[in-house]
N, C-alpha and C positions, 0 to 999 in steps of 0.2 A: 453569261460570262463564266469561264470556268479558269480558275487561278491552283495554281502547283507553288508551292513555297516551301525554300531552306532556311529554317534560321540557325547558324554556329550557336548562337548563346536563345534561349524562350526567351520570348514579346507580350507585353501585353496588348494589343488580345491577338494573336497568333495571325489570321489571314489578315487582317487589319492593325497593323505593326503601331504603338504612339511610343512607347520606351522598354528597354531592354528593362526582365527583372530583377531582383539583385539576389546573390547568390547564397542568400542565409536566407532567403525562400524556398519553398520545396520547388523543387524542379529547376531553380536558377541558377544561371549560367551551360543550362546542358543542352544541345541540338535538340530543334522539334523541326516537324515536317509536317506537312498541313497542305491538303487538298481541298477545294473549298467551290462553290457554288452558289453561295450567299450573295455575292455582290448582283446576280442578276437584278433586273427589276423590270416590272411590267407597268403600262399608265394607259392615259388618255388624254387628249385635248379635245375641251366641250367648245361650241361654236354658239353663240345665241342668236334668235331670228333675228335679223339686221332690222333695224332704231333709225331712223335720220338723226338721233339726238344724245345717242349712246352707244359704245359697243362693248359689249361684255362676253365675256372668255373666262373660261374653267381650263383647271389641269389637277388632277390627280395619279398620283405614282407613288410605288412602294418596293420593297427587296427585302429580304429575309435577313434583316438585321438584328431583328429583335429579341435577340440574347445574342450581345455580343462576345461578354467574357465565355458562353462557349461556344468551341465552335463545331462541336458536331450537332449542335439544336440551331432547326431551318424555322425559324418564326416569322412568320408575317411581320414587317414595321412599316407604319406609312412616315411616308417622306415629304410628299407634297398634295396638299389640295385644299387649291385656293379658287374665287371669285375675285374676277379680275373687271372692272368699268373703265370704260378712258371716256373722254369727251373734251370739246374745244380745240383748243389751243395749248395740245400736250400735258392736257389734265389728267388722274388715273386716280384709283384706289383700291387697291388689293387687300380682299378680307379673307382668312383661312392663313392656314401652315406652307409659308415657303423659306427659303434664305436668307439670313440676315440681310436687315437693308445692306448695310453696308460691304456687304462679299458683291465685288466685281468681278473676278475670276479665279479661278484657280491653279494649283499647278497640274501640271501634265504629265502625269505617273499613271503606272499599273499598279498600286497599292491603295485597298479601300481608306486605308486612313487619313489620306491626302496631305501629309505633311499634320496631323495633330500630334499636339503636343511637341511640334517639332519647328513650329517657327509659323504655324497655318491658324487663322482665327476662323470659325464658319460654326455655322450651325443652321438647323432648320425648326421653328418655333410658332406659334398660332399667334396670330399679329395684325394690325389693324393699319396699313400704309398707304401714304398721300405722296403720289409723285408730280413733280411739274417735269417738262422736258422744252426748253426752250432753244429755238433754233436761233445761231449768230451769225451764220453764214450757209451756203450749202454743203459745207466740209465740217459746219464746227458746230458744236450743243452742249449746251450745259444743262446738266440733269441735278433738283436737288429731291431728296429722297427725305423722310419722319414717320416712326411708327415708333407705335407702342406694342410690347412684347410680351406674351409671358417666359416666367420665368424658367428656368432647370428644375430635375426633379434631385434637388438637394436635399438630405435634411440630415444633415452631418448633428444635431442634437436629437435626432432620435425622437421627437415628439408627438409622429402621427403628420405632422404638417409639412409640405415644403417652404422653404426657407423663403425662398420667394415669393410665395403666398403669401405667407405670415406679413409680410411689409407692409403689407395692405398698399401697394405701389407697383406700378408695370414698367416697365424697363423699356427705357426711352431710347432710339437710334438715331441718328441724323447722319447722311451723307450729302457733301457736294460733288460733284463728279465733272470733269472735262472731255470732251471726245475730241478729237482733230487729224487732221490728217498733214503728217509734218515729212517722212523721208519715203513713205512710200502708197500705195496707193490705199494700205490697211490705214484705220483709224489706230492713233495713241490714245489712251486711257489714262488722266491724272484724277485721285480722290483721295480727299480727306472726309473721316469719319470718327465721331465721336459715340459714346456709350455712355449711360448712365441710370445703374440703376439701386437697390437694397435688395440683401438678406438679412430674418430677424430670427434669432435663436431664442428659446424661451427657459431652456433647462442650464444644470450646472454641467460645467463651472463658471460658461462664462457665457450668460446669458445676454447679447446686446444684439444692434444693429451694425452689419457691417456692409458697406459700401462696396457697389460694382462699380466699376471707372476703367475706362478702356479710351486711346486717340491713338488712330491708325493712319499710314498717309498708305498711296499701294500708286504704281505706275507699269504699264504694259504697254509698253514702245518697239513696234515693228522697225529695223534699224536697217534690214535689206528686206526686199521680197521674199527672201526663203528666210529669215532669221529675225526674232521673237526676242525681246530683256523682257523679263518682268519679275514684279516680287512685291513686298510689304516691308514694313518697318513699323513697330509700335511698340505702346508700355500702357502699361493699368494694373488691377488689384482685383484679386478674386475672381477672376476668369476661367477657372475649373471649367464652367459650364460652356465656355467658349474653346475648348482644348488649348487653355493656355495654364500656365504656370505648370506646365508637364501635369496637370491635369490636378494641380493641389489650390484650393481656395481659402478658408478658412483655417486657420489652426485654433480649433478651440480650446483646448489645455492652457494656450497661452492668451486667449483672446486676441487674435488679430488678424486679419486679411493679409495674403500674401501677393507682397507686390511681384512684380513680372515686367520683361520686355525682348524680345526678338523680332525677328523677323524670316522670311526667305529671298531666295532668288535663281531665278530659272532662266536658262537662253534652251531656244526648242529651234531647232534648224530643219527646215522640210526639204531634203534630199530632191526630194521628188514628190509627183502625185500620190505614191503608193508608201515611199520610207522615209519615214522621220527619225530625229534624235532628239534626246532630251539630257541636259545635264543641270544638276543643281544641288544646292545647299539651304537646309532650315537648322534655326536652333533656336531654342528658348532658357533662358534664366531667370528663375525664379533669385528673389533677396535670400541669399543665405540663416541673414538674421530672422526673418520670416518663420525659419523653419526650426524643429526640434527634434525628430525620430531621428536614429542612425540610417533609416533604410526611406529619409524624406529627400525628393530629388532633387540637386541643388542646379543641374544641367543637362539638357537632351538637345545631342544635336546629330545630323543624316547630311551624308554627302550620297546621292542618287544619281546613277547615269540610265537612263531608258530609250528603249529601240523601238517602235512601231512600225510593223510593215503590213498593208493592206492587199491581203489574198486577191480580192474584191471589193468593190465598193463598201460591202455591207461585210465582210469579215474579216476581222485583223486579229494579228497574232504579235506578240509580243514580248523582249525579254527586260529583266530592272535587276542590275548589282545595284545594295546600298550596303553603306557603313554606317549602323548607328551608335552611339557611343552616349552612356547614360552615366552622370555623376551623384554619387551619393553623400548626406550628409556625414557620414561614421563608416562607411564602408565602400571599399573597392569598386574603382569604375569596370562598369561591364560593358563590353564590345561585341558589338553582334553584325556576324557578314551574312547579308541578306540575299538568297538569288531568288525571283519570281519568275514563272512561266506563266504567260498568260492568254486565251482564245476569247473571241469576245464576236457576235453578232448583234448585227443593230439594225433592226426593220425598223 
């Protein structure tokens, strides 16, 4: 995937946009241009010799994420790889690094950061998950999903430890999820999903535990054959690690976890076999009271419009105006007009 990007105002982090940065920073508020090559990524899907009594399945995959804040360094980052078992009657359990349980989908942009910090909850974590998948008709299934998670690599007191470590506790996910098939021949998707977990600080000032807590509801409703709603809705505390609260968790000068709540919403209309549109909106608000720097984000929010058109099956080319517009506690909101160019192959 090769990506060409304007920003009017610097992003953090540049080919991978989550909030404009504020202007009493060096470089902020002034255009940057950024060619990029990082979101490629390469994988595999493992197949195991067929069970009568199990089937189990691998997948491993990675991109050059792994220095995001810069971005002319190409590092290696893996993303996914997991062991995967099913058996019965819509039994499974996935051991290894994949998707929070609870991400059903996502939106449909040319921008690696997918709506973080901007209204998008996701993440990819080393996890231990039990799925049931129960069928209630031929058109309808309810899937419920529980896994234990490790944590982010926090450690905003500085101690050697991540924060989520220190808890001595794994951060728990549960989703229920609906499929059905209501106005068109695609399945709708309804889920609700909870989160719960700790972070423990140990040093001054303000040594304590503080609480993860996240409830998501998300629905992706095919409304015609060619035309897509979907989006999220939620709120919780300390979701840094989940690209929420514009990517703020903890304030520890004051001791306290910063609450949060947004969400997004996307309609994706497929012209055709070959051209799609996408338009959408994310934002996220963080509790003002939560916060204390002049330069702490108090709102980030991206209105997105994106083109996809397919050269060939296997190579699309693509263009995305966004508007992001990022508030600060003590300082001038910053506006940043986005244009991406984007090529992209997919064997």
């Amino acid at each position: 995937k090769f990506d060409a990007i304007y920003d009017s105002a610097r992003t953090a982090f540049g080919d991978a946009a989550v909030y404009a940065v504020p202007k009493s920073v060096s470089g902020g508020g002034k255009d940057d241009l950024t060619f990029s090559a990082r979101e490629t990524r390469l994988g595999l899907n493992v197949k195991a010799p067929d069970d009568p009594n199990i089937k189990v399945t691998g997948r491993f995959e990675g991109d050059f994420y792994g220095d995001l804040a810069s971005q002319d360094s190409y590092q290696f980052r893996l993303r996914l790889a997991y062991i995967d078992a099913a058996w019965g009657d819509g039994w499974s359990v996935r051991l290894g690094q994949d998707w929070d349980a609870y991400t059903s989908f996502h939106p449909k942009m040319l921008d690696a950061g997918i709506l973080a910090g901007t209204g998008h909850l996701y993440g990819r974590r080393p996890q231990a998950r039990l799925t049931k998948v129960t069928a209630l008709s031929d058109t309808t299934r309810v899937t419920f999903k529980t896994a234990v998670e490790n944590g982010y690599k926090n450690d905003v007191d500085a101690d050697g430890q991540q924060d989520s470590n220190a808890s001595g506790i794994p951060q728990t996910v549960a989703q229920a999820a609906l499929e059905t098939r209501l106005l068109t021949h695609r399945d709708s998707v309804f889920s609700i999903s909870g989160l719960y977990g700790e972070e423990k600080t140990s040093k001054a000032p303000n040594p304590d535990t503080y609480d993860v807590e996240m409830v998501l509801l998300a629905a992706q409703l095919p409304l015609a054959d060619p035309f897509t709603l979907q989006g999220t809705l939620w709120s919780g505390q300390n979701l840094d690690a989940y690209y929420a609260g514009v990517l703020q968790g903890i304030n520890l000068p004051r001791g306290n976890a910063v609450a949060a709540n947004g969400g997004w919403v996307e309609g994706v209309y497929d012209i055709n076999l070959r051209l799609s549109v996408a338009l959408g909106y994310g934002v996220d608000n963080p509790d003002d009271d939560d916060l204390s720097l002049a330069t702490a984000r108090t709102l980030n929010q991206r209105t997105f419009a994106t083109l996809f058109y397919k050269v060939t099956p296997s190579f699309m080319v693509g263009g995305e105006y966004s508007v992001i517009k990022t508030s600060f506690k003590g300082e001038d909101d910053v506006l940043d007009n986005r244009v991406q160019l984007s090529g992209q192959l997919t064997y």
